[in-house]
C-alpha positions in Angstrom: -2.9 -45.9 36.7 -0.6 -48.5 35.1 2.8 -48.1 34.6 2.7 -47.8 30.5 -0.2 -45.4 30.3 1.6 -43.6 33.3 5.0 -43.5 31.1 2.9 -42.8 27.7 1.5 -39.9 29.7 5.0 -38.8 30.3 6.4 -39.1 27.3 3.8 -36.9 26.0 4.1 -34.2 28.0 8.3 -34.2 27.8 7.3 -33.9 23.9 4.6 -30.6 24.5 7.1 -28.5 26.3 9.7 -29.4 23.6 7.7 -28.4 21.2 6.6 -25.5 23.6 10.5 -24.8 24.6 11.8 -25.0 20.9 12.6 -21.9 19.2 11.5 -21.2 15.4 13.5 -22.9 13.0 15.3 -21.8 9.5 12.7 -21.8 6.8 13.9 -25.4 4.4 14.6 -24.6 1.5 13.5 -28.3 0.1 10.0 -28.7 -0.7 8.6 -25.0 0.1 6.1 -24.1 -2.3 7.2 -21.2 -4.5 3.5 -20.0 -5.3 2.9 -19.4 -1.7 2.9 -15.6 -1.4 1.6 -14.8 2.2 2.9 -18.3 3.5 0.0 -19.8 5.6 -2.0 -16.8 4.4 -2.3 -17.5 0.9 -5.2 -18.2 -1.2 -5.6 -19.4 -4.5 -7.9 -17.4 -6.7 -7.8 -16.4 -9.7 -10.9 -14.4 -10.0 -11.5 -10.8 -9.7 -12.1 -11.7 -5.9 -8.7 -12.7 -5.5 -7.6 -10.1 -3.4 -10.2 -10.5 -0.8 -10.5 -13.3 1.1 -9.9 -13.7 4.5 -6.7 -15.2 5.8 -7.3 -18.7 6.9 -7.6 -20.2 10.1 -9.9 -17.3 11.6 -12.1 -18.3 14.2 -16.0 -17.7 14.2 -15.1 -14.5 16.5 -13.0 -13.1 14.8 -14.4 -14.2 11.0 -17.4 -12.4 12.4 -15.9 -9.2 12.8 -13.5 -9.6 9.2 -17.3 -9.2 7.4 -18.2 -6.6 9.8 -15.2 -5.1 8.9 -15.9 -5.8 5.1 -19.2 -4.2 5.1 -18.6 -1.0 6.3 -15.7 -0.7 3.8 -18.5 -1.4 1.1 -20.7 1.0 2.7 -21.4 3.9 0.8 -21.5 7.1 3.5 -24.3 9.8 3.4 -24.2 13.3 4.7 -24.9 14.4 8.4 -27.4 14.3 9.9 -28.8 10.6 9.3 -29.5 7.4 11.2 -27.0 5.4 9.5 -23.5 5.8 8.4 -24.1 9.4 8.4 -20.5 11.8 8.4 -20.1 12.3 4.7 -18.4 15.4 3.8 -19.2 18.2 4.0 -16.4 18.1 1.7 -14.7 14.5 0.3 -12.8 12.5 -2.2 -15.3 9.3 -2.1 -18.1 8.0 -0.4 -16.7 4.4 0.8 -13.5 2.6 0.8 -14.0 0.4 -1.7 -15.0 3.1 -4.3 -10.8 3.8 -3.9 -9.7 0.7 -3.3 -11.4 -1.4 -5.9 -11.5 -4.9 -5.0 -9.1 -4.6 -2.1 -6.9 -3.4 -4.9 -5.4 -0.5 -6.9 -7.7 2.7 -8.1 -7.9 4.2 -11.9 -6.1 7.4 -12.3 -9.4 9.7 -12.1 -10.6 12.7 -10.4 -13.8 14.0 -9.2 -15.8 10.9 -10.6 -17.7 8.6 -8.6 -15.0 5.7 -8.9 -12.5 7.9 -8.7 -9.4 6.4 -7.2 -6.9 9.7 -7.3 -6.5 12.2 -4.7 -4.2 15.5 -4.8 -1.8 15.8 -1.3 -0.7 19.5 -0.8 1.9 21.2 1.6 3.7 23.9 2.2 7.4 23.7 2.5 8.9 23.0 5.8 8.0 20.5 8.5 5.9 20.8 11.1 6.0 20.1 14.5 6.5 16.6 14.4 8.5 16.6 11.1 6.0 15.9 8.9 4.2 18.4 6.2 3.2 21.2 6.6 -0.5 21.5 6.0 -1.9 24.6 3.6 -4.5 26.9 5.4 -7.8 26.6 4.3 -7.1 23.2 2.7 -5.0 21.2 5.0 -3.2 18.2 3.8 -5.2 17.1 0.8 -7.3 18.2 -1.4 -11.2 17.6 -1.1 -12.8 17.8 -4.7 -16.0 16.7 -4.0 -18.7 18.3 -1.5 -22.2 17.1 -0.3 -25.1 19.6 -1.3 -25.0 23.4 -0.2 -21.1 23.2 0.1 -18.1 23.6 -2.8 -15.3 21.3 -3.3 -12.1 23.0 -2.3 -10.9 23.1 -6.1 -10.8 20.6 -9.0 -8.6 18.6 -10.1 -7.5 17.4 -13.6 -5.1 15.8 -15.1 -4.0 15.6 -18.9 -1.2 13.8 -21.2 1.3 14.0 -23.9 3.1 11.1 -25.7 7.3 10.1 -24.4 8.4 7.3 -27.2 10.9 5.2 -25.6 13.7 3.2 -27.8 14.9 0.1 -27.1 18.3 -1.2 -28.6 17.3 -3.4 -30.3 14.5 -0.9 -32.6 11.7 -1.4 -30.6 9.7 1.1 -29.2 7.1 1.7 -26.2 5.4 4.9 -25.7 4.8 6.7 -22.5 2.3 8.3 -21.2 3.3 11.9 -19.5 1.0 13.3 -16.7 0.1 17.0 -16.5 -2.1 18.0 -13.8 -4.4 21.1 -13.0 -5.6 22.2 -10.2 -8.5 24.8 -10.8 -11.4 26.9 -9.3 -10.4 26.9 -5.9 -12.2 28.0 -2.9 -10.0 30.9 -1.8 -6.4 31.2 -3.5 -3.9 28.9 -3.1 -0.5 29.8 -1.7 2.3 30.0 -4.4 4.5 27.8 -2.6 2.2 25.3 -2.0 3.6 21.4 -3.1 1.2 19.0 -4.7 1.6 15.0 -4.6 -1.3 13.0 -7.2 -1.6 9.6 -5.5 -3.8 6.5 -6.6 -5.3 4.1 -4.1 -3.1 1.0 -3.7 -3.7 -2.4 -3.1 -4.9 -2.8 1.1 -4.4 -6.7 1.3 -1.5 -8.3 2.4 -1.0 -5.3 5.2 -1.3 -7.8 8.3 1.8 -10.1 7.2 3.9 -6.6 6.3 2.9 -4.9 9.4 4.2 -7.9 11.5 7.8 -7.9 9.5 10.3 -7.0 12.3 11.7 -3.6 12.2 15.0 -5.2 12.5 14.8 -6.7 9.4 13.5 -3.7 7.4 16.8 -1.8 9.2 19.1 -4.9 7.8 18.3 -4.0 4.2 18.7 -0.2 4.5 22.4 1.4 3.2 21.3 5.0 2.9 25.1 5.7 2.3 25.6 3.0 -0.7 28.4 0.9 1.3 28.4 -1.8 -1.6 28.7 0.7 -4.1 25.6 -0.6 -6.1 23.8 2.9 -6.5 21.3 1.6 -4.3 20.8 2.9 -1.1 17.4 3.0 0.8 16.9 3.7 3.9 13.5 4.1 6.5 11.0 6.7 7.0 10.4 7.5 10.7 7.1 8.9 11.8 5.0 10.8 14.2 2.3 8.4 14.5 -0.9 9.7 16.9 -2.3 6.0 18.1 0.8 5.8 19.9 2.2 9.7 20.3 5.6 8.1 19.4 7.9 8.2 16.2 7.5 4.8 14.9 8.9 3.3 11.6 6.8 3.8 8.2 5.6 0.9 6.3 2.5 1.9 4.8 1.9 4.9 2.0 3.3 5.8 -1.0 5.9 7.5 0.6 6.0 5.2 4.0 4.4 8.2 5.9 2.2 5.9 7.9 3.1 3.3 10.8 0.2 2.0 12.0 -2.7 0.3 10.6 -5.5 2.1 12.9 -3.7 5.0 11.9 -3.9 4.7 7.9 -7.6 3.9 8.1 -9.0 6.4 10.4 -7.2 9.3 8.1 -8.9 7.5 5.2 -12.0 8.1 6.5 -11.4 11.7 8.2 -9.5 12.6 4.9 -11.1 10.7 2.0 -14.9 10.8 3.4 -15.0 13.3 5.8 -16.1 10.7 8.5 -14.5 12.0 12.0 -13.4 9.3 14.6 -11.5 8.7 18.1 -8.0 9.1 16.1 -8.8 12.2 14.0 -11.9 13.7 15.9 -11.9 17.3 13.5 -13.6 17.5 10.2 -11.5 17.8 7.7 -13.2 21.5 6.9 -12.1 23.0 10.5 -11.4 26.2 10.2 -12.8 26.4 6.9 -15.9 29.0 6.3 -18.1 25.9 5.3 -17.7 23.7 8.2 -20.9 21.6 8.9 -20.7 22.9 12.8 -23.4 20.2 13.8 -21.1 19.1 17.1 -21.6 15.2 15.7 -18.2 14.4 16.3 -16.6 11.3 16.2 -19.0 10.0 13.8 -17.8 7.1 13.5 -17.8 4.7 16.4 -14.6 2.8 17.3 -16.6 -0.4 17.1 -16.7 -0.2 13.0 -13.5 1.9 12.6 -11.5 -1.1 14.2 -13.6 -3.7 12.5 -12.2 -2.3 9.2 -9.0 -1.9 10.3 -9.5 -5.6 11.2 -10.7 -6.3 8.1 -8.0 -4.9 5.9 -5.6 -6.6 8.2 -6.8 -10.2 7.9 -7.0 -10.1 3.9 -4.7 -12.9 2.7 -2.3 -12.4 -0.3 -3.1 -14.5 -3.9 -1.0 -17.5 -4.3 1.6 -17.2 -8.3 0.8 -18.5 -11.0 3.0 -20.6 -13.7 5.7 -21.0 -11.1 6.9 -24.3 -13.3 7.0 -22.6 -16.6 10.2 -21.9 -18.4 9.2 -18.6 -19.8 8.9 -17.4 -15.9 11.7 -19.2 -14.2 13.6 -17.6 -16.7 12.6 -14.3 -16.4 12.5 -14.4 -12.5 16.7 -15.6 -12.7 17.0 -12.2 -14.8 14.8 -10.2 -12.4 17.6 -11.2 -10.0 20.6 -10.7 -12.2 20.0 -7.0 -13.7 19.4 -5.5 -10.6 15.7 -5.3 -9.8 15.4 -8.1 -6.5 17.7 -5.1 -5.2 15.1 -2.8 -3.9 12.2 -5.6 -4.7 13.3 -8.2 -2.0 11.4 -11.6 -3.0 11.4 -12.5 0.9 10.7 -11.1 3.9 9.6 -12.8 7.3 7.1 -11.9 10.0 7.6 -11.8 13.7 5.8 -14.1 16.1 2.0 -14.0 16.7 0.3 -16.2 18.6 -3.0 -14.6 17.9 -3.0 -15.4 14.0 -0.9 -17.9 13.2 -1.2 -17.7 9.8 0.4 -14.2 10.0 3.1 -15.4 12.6 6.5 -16.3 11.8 6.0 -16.3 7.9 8.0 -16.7 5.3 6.5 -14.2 2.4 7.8 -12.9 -1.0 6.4 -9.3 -1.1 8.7 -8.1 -3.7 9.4 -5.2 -1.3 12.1 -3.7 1.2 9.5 -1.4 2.9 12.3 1.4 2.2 12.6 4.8 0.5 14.3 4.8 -2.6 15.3 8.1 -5.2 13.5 7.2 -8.1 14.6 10.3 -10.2 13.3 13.4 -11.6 10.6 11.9 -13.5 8.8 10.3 -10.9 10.1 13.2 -8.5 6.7 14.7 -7.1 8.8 17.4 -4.8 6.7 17.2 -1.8 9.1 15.5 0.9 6.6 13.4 3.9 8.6 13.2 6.8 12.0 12.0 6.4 11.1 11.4 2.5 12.3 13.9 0.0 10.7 15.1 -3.4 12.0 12.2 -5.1 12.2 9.3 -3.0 9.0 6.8 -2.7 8.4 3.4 -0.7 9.3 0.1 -2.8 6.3 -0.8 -4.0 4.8 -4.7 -3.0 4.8 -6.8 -6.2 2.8 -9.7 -4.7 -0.8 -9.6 -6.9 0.7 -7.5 -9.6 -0.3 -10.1 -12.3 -3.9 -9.9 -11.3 -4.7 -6.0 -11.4 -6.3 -6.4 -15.0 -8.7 -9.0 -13.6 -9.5 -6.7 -10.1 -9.3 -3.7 -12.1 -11.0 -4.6 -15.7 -7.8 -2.1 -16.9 -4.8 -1.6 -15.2 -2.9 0.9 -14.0 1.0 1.3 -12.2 3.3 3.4 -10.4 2.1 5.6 -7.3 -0.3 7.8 -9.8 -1.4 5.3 -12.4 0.7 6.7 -15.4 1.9 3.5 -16.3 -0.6 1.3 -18.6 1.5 -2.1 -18.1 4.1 -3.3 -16.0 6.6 -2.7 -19.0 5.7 0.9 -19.1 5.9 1.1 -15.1 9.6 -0.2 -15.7 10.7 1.9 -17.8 9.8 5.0 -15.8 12.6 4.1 -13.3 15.3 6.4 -12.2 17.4 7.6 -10.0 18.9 4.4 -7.9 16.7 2.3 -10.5 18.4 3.7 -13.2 20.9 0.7 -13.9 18.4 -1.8 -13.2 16.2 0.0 -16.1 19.0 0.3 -18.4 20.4 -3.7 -17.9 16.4 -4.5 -18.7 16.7 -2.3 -21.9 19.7 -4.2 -22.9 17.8 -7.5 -23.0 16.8 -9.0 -26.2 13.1 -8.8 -26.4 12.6 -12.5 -26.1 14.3 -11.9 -22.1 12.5 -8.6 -21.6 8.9 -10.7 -22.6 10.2 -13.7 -20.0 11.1 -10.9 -17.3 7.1 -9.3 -17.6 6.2 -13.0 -17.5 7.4 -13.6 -14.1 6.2 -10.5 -13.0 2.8 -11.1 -14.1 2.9 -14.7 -12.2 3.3 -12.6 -8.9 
């Protein structure tokens, strides 16, 4: 070998383990592209697809198993016995995941119908052994409203509104709608002290890049006892989670009840479907008189339940929209300045992963602190999950917001869809959103339109 191709050689190899050796870096500031939601796992879409493509960068391996993943959460399931995706019921809520979840997004607030997106969480007061609910006997954790043939739906549930005008300052006026909900003909009689929570499906993309934000950083954000004296406080929700048999830190739910991806799907399935598997192996009906008692469980096998936890996992977030236009830079300064980037962080980061790299080491503007905030009375559901009380729910991601009328065909907010626009979703704020509320209240109309237009470029 010659001496310059032996000191090129060198050279390159003193630059590989700097690069190996060098630590991650600030994110600049100059030049970072503002629509870039997910970082290196955004995609721009404006479509009703939007919300479910694949992040990029996947290799054939692993793009194989994403539509693997992807068609089994399509799959409608049948009841047992059958040859094929057989474990449906005997009682349910839907028959596939993206009846719920439609188009890797929200659900419509409904009940009992086949696209039904709304589901009715019940408990008894207390905590169990692990902290968490306290299921109701004879019905568990949730209500199951639908039933395959020969069987009955645990009860029914409706739910009904009435008119709240709102007033503005300045004369104008929105109207709210306010939910009522029954919960009729069922089974065997519910306990009087039973607690009910209404939830709609949310959004499943984007999960990978918040599941990999450090816990540490989630922790930075909390002040559960208000130290800046902002009426803000926030603080985690610690669970029992049963992949692991440990009490892990909450990110996903309404509420931050769950912890774990594999976790959050396989109770989907066991819950919303009736399908057993490895993590939750009884039927939803145990102990129930109309148990199917065919001795089929798991019925799903761990192949396809990790393939769509896989799945939901590698969806990448939508890239904004009309990040130049005045109207929006405008409203997102204001966003900022009355109080509402408090709880709605724009940016998080992720933690290292060489596996995905476009999941690893991320800068990302969830519009979320992954905490537990009091919203109020009237959002108040009084069902506490875990270290969550009656009135306290997870911050809710922003990232997509803009783009539920296009994935949805109508839209619909807040954890049980009572909201018909993002205005009306504001406006039902309380408890440590109250000032952030009444600041967007006091905004002339023109700067309340330029707020919703940033939000809508999200």
């Amino acid at each position: 070998m010659s001496r310059k191709l032996w000191i090129v050689g060198l050279l390159g190899l003193i630059t590989t383990l700097g690069i190996w050796c060098t630590k991650p870096g600030l994110f600049p500031e100059d030049g970072y592209d503002p629509r870039l939601s997910g970082g290196m796992a955004t995609v721009f879409d404006l479509s009703s697809q939007s919300f479910s493509h694949p992040i990029p960068g996947l290799s054939a391996w692993d793009s194989h198993v994403h539509e693997k993943g992807d068609q089994i959460f399509e799959q409608n399931f049948v009841a047992a016995p059958a040859p094929l995706f057989s474990g449906l019921g005997p009682i349910f809520n839907n028959v596939s995941c993206i009846s719920c979840h439609h188009n890797d997004g929200k659900g419509t607030p409904s009940f009992g119908a086949v696209n039904s997106s709304m589901l009715m969480r019940v408990s008894l007061p207390g905590e169990d052994e692990h902290g968490g609910p306290v299921p109701v006997p004879g019905f568990g954790l949730q209500i199951q409203d639908r039933s395959v043939l020969g069987y009955v739906p645990e009860a029914r549930v409706s739910v009904s509104y009435h008119d709240s005008l709102v007033s503005y300052p300045d004369g104008n006026t929105v109207v709210l709608q306010v939910p009522v909900y029954t919960v009729s003909n069922p089974y065997i009689p519910l306990p009087s002290s039973t607690l009910f929570s209404p939830r709609m499906a949310p959004p499943v993309f984007g999960v990978g890049l918040l599941l990999r934000v450090p816990e540490s950083e989630i922790l930075s954000h909390a002040d559960p006892d208000d130290a800046d004296h902002d009426g803000v406080k926030g603080h985690p929700n610690y669970v029992y989670d049963p992949v692991s048999g440990a009490q892990v830190i909450g990110r996903f739910g309404l509420k931050a009840n769950v912890g774990n991806l594999l976790t959050q799907v396989a109770s989907a399935f066991q819950q919303d479907m009736g399908v057993t598997n490895s993590v939750f192996p009884q039927e939803s009906a145990a102990g129930q008189p109309q148990v199917d008692g065919l001795h089929d469980d798991p019925e799903l096998p761990d192949s396809l339940l990790n393939a769509v936890k896989f799945y939901v996992e590698t969806l990448a977030v939508p890239a904004r929209r009309n990040v130049t236009d005045p109207q929006v830079k405008a409203g997102e300064q204001l966003f900022s300045q009355i109080g509402c980037a408090s709880c709605h962080l724009p940016t998080l980061h992720t933690a290292v992963d060489v596996n995905f790299p476009a999941l690893s080491n991320q800068r990302i503007h969830p519009y979320t602190d992954l905490l537990l905030h009091d919203m109020g009375p009237a959002l108040a559901d009084g069902r506490p999950d875990y270290q969550a009380s009656g009135s306290e729910w997870r911050t809710a991601p922003l990232w997509g917001i803009g783009l539920f009328p296009k994935t949805n065909g109508t839209a619909y907010y807040l954890h049980d869809g009572r909201a018909r626009s993002i205005e009306e979703a504001i406006l039902w704020h309380g408890g440590e959103a109250s000032k952030a509320k009444q600041n967007f209240m006091q905004l002339t109309a023109s700067q309340r339109q330029a707020v919703l237009a940033f939000l809508q470029s999200l």
